[in-house]
C-alpha positions in Angstrom: -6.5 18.9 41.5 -7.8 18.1 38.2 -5.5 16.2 35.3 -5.3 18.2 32.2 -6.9 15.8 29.3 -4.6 15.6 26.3 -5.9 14.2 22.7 -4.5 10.5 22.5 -1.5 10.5 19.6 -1.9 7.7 17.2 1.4 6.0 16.6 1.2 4.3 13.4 4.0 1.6 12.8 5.3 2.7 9.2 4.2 6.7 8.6 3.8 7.5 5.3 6.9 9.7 4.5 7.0 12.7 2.7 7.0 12.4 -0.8 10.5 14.4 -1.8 12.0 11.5 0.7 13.4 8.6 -1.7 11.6 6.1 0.9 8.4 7.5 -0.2 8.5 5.0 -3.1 9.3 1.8 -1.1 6.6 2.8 1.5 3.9 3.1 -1.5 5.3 -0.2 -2.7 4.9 -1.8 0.5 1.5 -0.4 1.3 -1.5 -2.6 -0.3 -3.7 0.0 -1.2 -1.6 2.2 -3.0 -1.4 1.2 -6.5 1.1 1.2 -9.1 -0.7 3.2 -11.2 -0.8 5.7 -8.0 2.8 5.8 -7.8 3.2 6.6 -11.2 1.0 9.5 -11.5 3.0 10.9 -8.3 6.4 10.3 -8.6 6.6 9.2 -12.8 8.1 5.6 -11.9 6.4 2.9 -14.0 5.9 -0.6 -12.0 9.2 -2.0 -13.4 11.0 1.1 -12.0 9.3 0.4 -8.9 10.6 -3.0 -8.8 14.1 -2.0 -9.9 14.5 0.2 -6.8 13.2 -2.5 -4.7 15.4 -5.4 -5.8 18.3 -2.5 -5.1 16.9 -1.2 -1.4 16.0 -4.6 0.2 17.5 -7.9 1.3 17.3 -10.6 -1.4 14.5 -12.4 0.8 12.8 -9.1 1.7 12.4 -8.4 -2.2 11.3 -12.4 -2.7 8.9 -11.6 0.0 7.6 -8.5 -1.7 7.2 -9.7 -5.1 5.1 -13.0 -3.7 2.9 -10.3 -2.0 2.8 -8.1 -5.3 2.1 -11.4 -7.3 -0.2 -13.3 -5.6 -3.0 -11.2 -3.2 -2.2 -7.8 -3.4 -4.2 -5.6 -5.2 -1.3 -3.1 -6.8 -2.6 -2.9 -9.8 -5.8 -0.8 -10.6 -8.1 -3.5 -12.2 -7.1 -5.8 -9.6 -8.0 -3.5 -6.8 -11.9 -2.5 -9.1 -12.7 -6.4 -9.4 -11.9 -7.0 -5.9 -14.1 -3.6 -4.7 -16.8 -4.6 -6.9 -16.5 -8.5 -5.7 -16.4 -7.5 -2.3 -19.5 -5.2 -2.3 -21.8 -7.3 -4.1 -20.9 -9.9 -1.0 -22.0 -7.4 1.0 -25.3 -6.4 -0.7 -26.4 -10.0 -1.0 -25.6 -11.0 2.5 -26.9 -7.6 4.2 -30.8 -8.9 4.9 -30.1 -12.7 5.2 
């Protein structure tokens, strides 16, 4: 008897919810690759909005946690995230024939 094959679902830990959901926001804010900038051409909420919310929703440590993260080596903010593109490809392009 043969097994009927089935395409493998891919369970991702945090899904991205839908963007009417409230938790859309803190999702984006969590997630490193979504900018601020991002999340203010979709939903309107400048980066001090965003923080507002997330000092509200979290734990105090979870929104210390966050706002190290944020700070320190995320790249939320659009120049941040260029440099570090342009940084990171010029590594790649130097290093590719040595």
């Amino acid at each position: 008897m043969k097994k009927k094959g089935h395409t493998p679902i891919t369970r991702v830990k945090n899904p991205e919810p839908h963007m009417e959901d409230p938790n859309w926001i803190i999702w984006a804010a969590w997630a490193d690759r979504i900018t601020f900038e991002e999340i203010k051409k979709k939903t309107g909420i400048s980066e001090s909005g965003v923080i507002k919310i997330m000092r509200r929703t979290l734990k105090p440590s979870s929104f210390r946690l966050w706002r190290k993260r944020v700070k320190e080596k995320s790249i939320k903010h659009g120049k941040k995230f260029k440099y570090s593109r342009k940084k990171i490809s010029s590594k790649i392009k130097k290093n590719d024939y040595l």
